[in-house]
C-alpha positions as CSV (number, residue, x, y, z in Angstrom):
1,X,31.4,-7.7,7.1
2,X,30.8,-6.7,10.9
3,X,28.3,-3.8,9.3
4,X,26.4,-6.3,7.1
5,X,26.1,-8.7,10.5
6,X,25.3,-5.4,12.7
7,X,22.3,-4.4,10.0
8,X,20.7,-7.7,9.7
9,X,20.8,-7.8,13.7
10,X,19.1,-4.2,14.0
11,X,16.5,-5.8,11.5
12,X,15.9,-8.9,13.7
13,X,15.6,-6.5,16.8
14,X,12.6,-4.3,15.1
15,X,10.9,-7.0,13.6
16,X,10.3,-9.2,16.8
17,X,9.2,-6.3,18.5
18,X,6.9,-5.7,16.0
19,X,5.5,-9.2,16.4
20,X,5.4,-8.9,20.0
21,X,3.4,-5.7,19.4
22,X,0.8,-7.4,17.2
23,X,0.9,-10.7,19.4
24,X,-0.8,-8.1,22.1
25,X,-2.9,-6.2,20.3
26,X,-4.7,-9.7,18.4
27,X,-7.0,-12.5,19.6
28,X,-7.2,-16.2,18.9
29,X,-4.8,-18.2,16.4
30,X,-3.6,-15.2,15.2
31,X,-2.1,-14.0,18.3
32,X,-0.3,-17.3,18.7
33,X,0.9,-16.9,15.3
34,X,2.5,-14.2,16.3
35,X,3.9,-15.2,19.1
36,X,5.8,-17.8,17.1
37,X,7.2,-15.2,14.9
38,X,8.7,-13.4,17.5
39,X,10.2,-16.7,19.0
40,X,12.0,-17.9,15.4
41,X,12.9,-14.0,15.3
42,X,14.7,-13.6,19.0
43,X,16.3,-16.5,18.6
């Protein structure tokens, strides 16, 4: 069970660093969009 928790962690970490990766590269509402999906995602 501590692998399954450790995996979906590891997922969480590369995906809200993706969103904060598109957050800087876009403009507008779609940056804040972003920005909100890396929020939901590091918490």
């Amino acid at each position: 069970m501590n692998w399954i928790i450790l995996i979906i962690a590891g997922l969480f970490e590369v995906a809200f660093a993706f969103c904060l990766g598109k957050a800087k590269e876009t403009t507008g509402n779609d940056m804040y969009l972003w920005y909100v999906g890396f929020l939901l995602l590091f918490l």
